[in-house]
C-alpha positions in Angstrom: 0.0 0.0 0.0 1.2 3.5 -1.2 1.9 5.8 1.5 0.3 8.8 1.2 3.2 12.5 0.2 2.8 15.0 3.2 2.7 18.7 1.6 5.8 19.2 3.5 7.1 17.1 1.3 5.2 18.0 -1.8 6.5 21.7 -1.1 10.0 21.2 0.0 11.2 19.1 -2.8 9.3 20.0 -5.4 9.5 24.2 -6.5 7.1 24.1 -9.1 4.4 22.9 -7.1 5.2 24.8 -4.1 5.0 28.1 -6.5 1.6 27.2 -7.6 0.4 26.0 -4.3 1.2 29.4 -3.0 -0.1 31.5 -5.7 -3.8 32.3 -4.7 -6.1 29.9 -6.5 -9.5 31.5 -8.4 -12.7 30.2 -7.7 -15.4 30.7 -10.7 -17.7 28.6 -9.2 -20.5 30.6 -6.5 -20.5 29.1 -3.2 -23.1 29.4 -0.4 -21.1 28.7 2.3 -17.1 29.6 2.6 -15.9 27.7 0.0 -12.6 26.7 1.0 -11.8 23.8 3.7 -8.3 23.4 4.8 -8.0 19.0 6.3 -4.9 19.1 8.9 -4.0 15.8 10.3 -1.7 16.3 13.2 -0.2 12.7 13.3 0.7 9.8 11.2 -2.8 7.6 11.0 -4.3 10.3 13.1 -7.3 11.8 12.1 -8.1 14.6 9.4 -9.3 17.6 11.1 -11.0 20.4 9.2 -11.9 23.8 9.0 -14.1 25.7 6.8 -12.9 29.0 5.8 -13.7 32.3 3.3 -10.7 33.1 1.3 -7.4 30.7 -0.3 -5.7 33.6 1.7 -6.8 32.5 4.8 -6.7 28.8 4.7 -3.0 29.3 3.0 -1.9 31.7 6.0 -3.3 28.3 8.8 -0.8 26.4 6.1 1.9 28.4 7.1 0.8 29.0 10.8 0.5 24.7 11.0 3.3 23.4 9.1 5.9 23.2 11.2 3.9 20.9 13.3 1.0 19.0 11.5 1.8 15.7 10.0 -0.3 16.7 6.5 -2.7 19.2 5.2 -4.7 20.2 2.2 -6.3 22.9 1.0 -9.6 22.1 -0.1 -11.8 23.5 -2.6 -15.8 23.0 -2.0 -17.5 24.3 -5.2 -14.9 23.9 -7.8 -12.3 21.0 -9.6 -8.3 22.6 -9.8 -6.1 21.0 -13.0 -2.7 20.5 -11.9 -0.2 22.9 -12.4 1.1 23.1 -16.0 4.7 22.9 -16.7 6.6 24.4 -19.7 9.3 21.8 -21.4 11.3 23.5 -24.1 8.0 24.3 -26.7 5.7 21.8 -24.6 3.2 22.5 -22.0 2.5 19.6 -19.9 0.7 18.7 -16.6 2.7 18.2 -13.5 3.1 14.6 -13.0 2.2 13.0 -9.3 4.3 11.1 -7.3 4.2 6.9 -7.8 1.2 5.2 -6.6 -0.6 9.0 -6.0 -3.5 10.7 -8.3 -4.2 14.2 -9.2 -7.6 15.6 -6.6 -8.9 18.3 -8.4 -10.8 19.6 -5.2 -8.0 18.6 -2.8 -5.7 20.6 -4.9 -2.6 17.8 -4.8 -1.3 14.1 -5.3 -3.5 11.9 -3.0 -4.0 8.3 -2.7 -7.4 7.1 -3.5 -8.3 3.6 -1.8 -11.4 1.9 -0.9 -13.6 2.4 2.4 -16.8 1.6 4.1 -16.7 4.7 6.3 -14.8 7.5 5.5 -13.0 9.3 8.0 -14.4 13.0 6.1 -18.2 12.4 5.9 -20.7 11.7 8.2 -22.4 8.4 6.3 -21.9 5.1 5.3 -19.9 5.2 2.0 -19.9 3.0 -1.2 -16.8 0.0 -0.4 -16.6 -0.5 -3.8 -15.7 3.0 -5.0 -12.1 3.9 -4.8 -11.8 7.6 -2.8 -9.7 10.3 -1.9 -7.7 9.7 1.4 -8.8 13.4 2.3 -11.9 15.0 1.4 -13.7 11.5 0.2 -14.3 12.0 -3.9 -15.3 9.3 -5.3 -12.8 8.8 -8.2 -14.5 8.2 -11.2 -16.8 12.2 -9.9 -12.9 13.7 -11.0 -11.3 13.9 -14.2 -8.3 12.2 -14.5 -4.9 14.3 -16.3 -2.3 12.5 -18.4 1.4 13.1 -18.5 4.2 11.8 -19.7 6.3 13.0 -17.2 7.6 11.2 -13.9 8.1 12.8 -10.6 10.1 14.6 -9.2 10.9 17.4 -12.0 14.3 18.1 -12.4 13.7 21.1 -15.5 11.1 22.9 -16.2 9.3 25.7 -16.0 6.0 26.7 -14.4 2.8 28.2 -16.7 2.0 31.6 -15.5 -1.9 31.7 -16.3 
């Protein structure tokens, strides 16, 4: 079984993900409540503790505030699906690959590890045991689209997409 990357990791060896992590993400989808939810787990196995907040801004500030201390975190986006970064390759522009064994979360905003459960640790029901979900926030896998690459992680050249 794949262990699952800690952002610390994520954004200590990896500078093109760390740039777009930290660059304030745009929502265009309308929200009625605040539409970002940052997940902290404070210990290996522990359990994913969560917040619901009104601005990237602020959930990115807790990020910085936590870091030092939490085990893992996301940033999580309610209303709205994120691509992954895009990375420019001499003339080609491709997506940022994940680390082996991880897949892209669109909502989670990172490389997670999607696995099968009964009861999710994120939502209050029974879930599905024979849908594969994300580790954080609970997606099903097949609800996000998936984002080919032919890269392999971690990049040693490129350069990030400004968009």
């Amino acid at each position: 079984m794949t262990e699952q990357i800690r952002l610390r990791t994520l954004i200590g060896q990896d500078p093109l993900y760390k740039a777009w992590f930290m660059k304030p993400a745009t929502l265009t989808s309308l929200c009625s409540t605040p539409p970002w939810r940052l997940f902290v787990q404070l210990e290996a196995d522990g359990r994913w503790a969560k917040v619901d907040l009104p601005s990237y801004a602020k959930a990115y500030a807790q990020v910085r505030l936590r870091l030092p201390d939490a085990y893992d975190m996301a940033i999580h986006c309610k209303p709205q699906e994120f691509k992954p970064p895009v990375v420019k390759i001499g003339e080609r522009r491709l997506y940022w690959p994940c680390p082996d064994g991880h897949e892209w979360c669109g909502l989670c905003r990172r490389p997670t590890v999607f696995r099968f459960f009964s009861r999710h640790p994120a939502m209050k029901y029974p879930v599905s045991s024979e849908e594969s979900r994300c580790s954080i926030c609970g997606v099903r896998k097949t609800f996000l689209k998936r984002f080919k690459t032919t890269l392999q992680w971690p990049l040693k050249t490129a350069s990030p997409v400004q968009k």
